[in-house]
Every structure is written in C-alpha cells, then in structure tokens.
C-alpha positions in Angstrom: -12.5 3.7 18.5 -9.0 2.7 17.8 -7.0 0.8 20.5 -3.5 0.9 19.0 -1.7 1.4 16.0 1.7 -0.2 14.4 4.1 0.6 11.6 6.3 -0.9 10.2 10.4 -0.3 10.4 13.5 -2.1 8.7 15.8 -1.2 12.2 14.4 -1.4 15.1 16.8 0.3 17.4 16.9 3.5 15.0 13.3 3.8 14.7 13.7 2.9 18.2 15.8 6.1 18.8 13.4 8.0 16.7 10.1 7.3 17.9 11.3 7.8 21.4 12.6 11.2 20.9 10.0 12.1 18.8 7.0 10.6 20.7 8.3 12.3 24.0 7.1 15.7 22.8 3.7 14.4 22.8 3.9 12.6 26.8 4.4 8.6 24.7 7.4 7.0 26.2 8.5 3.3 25.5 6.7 0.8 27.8 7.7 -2.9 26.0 10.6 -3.8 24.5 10.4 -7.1 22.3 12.9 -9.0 20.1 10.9 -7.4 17.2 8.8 -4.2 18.4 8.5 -2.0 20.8 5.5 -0.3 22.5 5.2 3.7 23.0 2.4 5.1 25.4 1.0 7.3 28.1 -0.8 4.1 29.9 -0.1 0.8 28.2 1.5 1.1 24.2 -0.7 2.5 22.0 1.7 3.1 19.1 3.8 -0.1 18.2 6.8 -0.2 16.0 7.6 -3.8 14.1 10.5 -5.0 13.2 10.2 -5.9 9.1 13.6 -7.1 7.8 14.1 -6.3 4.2 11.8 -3.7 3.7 11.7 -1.4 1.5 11.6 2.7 1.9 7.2 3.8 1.8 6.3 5.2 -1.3 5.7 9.2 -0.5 2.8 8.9 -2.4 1.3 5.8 -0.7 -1.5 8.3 1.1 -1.2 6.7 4.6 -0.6 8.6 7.3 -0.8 8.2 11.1 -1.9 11.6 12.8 -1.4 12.1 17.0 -3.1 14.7 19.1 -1.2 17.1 20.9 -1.7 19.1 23.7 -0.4 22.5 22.6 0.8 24.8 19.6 4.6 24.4 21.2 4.2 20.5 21.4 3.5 20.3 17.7 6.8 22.5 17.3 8.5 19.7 19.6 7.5 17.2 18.1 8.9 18.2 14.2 12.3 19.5 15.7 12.7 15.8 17.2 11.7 14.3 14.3 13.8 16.3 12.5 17.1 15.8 14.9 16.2 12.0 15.1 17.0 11.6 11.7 13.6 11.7 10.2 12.5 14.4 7.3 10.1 17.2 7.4 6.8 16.4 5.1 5.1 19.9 6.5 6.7 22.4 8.6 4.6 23.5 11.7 1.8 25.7 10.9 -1.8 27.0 11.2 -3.8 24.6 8.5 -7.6 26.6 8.1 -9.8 24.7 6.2 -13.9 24.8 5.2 -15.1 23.5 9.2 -12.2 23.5 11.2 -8.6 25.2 11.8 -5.7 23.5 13.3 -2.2 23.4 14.2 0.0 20.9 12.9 3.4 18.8 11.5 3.7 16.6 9.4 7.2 14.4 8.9 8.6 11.1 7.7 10.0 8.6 10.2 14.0 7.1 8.4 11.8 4.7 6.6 8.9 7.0 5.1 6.4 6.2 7.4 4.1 9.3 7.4 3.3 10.7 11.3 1.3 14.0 11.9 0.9 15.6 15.0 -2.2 18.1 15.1 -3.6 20.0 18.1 -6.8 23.0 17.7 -5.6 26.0 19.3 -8.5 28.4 20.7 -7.2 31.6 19.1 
C-alpha cells in the first residue's frame, strides 16, 4: 500500500551516516544521493531522508512513528545497536512485545533529530 516514505533531517550527511548504518541491519542501503535527500532501499529507495534547514528537534510526544520489518530476532538487535552507535537514542530497548492478537519482536529508537523509527519482526517461537 505504501510506496515510499520520507523524514525529515536538519544535516543531511549525519542523518546520512545514521540511516546508512542503521538501515544496513535491515538489507536498505543508499541508492540516490541528491543535493537535499538521499534514497535508502533493497530495489529502488523506499525510505527518503530530506534535507530541512532550520529545523527544529521532533517533539517526543508528537505520536509518529515509522516502523520497518525485519527479517529476524538478531536483525532487530542490529538494528538498535547501530542506531545507537550512529548517534541516535534508544526509545525501546529490543524485546518480545505480547499483546491481545499478536506477539512481536521489536526496537524502537530516535534518529539525532527525534524522528521516531521502529524495526519489528514476529518470531515463530
């Protein structure tokens, strides 16, 4: 349903940095480079950054969220210790989430300007 998705950054080569450390864990790597955003994907970019000078840190509480599927339990660990060593913050250390109809695995964390990214997989077990 959803072709492709974009946030927006205030530095475009450290979100650059991030996203492409942090994306890797989940098989995304960059595939455009603009003046003002960059493209991350498996086949053509699915997840865009875009460069937005001057703006301000995302409100924590602002309730969006982007949330990307990954293949296994370990890539969800992956993906949060990138984050984290990319310079991003930790908004939901790995774990087992069981709720009323389903149970997954996933990690939540904050790219350097408070962008909200989730990766989630459904482990069999």
């Amino acid at each position: 349903m959803i072709d492709h998705i974009s946030v927006g950054v205030s530095d475009l080569e450290r979100s650059a940095a991030f996203y492409e450390a942090t994306l890797a864990t989940l098989g995304l790597t960059r595939l455009v480079t603009r003046p003002r955003m960059v493209g991350f994907g498996k086949v053509y970019p699915e997840f865009w950054i875009n460069l937005r000078e001057g703006m301000m840190p995302i409100a924590s509480e602002s309730g969006v969220h982007i949330c990307l599927r990954a293949k296994t339990t370990g890539d969800v660990d992956a993906f949060h210790a990138a984050a984290l060593a990319s310079g991003g913050a930790s908004d939901g250390a790995p774990g087992i989430r069981p709720h009323d109809r389903v149970r997954y695995y996933a990690a939540f964390v904050t790219d350097p300007d408070g962008n909200r990214i989730e990766a989630v997989t459904f482990p069999r077990e």
